[in-house]
C-alpha positions in Angstrom: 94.8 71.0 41.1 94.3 72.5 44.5 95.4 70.1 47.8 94.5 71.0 51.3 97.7 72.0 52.9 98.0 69.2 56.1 100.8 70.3 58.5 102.1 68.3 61.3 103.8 70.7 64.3 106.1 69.2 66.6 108.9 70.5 69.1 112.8 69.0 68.1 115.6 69.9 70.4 113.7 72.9 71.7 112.4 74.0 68.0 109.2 74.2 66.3 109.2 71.9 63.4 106.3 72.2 60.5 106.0 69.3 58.6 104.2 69.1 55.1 101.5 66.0 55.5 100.8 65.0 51.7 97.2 64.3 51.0 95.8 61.3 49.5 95.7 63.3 46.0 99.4 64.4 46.2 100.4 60.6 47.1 98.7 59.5 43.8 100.8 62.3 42.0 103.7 61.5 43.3 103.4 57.7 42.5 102.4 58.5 38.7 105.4 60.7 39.0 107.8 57.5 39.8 106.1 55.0 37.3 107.0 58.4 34.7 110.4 57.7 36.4 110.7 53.7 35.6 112.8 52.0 32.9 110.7 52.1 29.7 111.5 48.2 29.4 108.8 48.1 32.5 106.7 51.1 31.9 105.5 49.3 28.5 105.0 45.9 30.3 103.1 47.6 33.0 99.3 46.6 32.3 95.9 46.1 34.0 97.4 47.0 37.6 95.8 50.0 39.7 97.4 52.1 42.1 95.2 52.7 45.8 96.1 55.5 47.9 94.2 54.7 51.6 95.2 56.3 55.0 95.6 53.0 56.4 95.4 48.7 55.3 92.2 47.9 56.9 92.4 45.3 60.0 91.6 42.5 58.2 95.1 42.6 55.8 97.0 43.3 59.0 95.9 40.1 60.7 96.4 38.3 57.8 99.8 39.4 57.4 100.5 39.2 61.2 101.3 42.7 61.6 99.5 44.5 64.9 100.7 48.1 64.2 98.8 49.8 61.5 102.0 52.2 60.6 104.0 49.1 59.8 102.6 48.6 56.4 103.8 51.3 54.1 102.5 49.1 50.9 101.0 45.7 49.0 100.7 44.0 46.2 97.4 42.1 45.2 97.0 40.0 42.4 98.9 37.2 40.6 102.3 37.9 39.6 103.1 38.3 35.6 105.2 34.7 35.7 102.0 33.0 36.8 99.7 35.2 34.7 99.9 32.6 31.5 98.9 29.8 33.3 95.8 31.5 35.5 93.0 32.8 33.9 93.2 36.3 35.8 91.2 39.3 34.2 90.9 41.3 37.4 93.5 44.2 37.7 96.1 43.5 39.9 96.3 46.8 43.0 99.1 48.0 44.4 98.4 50.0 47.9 100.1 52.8 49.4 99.2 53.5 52.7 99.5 57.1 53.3 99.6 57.7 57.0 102.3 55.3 57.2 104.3 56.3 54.8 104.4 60.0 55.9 105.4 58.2 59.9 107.8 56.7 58.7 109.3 59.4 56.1 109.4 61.6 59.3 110.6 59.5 62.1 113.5 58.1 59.3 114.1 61.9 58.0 113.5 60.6 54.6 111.7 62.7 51.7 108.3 61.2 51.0 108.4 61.3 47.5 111.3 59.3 47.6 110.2 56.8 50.2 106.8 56.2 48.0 109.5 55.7 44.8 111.1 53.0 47.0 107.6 51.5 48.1 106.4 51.6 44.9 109.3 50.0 42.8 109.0 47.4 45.4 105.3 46.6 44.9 105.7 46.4 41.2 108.7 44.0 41.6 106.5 41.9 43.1 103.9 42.4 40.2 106.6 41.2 37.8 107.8 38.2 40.2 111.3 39.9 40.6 114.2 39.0 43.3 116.2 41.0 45.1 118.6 41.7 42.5 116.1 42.5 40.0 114.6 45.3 42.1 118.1 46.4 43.3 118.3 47.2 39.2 115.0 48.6 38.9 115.6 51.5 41.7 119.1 52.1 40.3 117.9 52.8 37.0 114.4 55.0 38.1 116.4 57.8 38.0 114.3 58.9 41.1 116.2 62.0 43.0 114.9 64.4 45.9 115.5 67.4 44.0 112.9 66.3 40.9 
C-alpha cells in the first residue's frame, strides 16, 4: 500500500528537524497493529465495534464535552459499554475515534512515538468499550506487549 509521505519541518535549538506526519491510512494500520497486540482474552470478546480515523472531532463533540481546543481530544468512545449491552437493545456498532492531527501534536510536542501513543489511546478507548477501571486498563497496556521497536 503506498501512503503519501507528510513531513512536518521545524527549527529545534538551531537544527532542522523533519518529522514523519502519518496519514489517515497509516493511523488505521497502526491501530489494527495494536488490537494484533491485545491479550487474546480481549481480542476474541472484541465485536461489532469500528475504528474512525478523522483529522479532527467535529465542533459539535467538542462542545459537548467542554473542550475548546481541537488538539485536546486524541480519542472517543461511542456506544454502550459491554456491562450494559444485555440489558439495552443496542445493534448499532459501537466506534472508537482516533483523531489524527491530534495525536501526531501531541506525539511531537511530548517526544513520544506515534504508534505508541495511538497503542495507549486505543487500549484506552476499548477499556471503556468493556466498562473497565483504572486497574483494569493499567493490566490491559501491560500485557499488549506494545514496544517502539515493533
Amino acid at each position: 500500500m503506498a501512503y503519501i509521505d507528510f513531513k512536518r519541518v521545524y527549527m529545534e535549538k538551531n537544527e532542522i528537524c523533519v518529522v514523519h506526519m502519518p496519514a489517515v491510512a497509516e493511523i488505521y494500520d497502526f491501530a489494527y497493529e495494536s488490537l494484533q497486540k491485545l491479550p487474546k482474552s480481549f481480542r476474541t470478546q472484541l465485536k461489532n465495534f469500528v475504528i474512525e480515523v478523522k483529522n479532527f472531532a467535529e465542533k459539535d463533540v467538542l462542545q459537548e464535552l467542554s473542550m475548546k481546543d481541537r488538539y485536546d481530544l486524541l480519542g472517543l468512545y461511542r456506544g454502550v459499554p459491554v456491562p450494559l449491552k444485555k440489558k439495552a437493545s443496542h445493534k448499532k456498532p459501537d466506534i472508537i475515534y482516533l483523531y489524527r492531527c491530534p495525536l501526531i501534536r501531541h506525539a511531537i510536542e511530548n517526544a513520544e512515538d506515534v504508534k505508541a501513543l495511538i497503542h495507549h489511546v486505543l487500549i484506552n478507548e476499548i477499556g471503556h468499550h468493556f466498562g473497565c477501571n483504572a486497574h483494569e486498563m493499567a493490566w490491559i497496556h501491560q500485557h499488549s506487549k506494545f514496544t517502539n521497536s515493533e
